[in-house]
N, C-alpha and C positions, 0 to 999 in steps of 0.2 A: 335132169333135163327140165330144164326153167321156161313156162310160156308167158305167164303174164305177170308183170314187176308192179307193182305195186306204190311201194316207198321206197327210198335208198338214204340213207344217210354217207356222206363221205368224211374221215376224219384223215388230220394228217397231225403227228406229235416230233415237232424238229428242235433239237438241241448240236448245235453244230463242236460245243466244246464234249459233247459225250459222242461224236459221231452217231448221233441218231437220228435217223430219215425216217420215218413208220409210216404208213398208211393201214387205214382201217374202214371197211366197207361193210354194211349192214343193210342187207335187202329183203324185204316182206316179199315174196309170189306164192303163185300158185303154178302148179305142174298142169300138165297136159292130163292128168285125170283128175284132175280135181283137188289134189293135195295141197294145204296149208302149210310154205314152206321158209324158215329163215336160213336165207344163206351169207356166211360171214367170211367175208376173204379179207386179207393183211399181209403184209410184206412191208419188204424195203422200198422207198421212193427212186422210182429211177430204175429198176429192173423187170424184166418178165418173169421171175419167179415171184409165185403167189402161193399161200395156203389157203385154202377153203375147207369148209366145213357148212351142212346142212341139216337143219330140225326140222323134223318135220311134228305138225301139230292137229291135234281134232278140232279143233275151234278158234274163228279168228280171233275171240277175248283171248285166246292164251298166247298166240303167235303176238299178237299187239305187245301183251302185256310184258313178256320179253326182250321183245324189239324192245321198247323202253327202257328195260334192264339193261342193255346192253349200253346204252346210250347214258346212263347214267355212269354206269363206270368208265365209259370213256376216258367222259370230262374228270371225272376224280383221280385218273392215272395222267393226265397231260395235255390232252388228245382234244383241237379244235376243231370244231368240223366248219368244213370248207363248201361245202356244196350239199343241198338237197332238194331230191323232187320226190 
């Protein structure tokens, strides 16, 4: 249960001769009790199935510093990102 967003990053990685549509989402919040939380969902482009998955952390330096991990292997697997706020 996610109250307040933070950051998002949105990546999308398309290769049409591998049939591959990916998106990749990466969002910094916080919960409704105060939890420091990254939640990362991905799937195909084009459908309502998605996986997610959520970390949660003691401290915003470690949640940041993650979120940046994550964003770094994006870019080293494919993956541009298309939209952030």
């Amino acid at each position: 249960m996610v109250q307040t967003m933070l950051r998002r990053n949105h990546f999308h990685s398309v290769d049409p001769s591998r049939n591959r549509h990916r998106f990749y989402r990466i969002t910094e919040c916080t919960t409704l009790f105060g939890e420091k939380v990254l939640r990362v969902e991905y799937g195909r482009i084009g459908t309502d199935l998605l996986k997610a998955r959520e970390e949660v952390f003691t401290d915003d330096f470690a949640r940041s510093l993650r979120f940046h991990e994550l964003v770094k292997v994006r870019g080293r697997r494919g993956y541009h990102l298309v939209h952030q706020a």
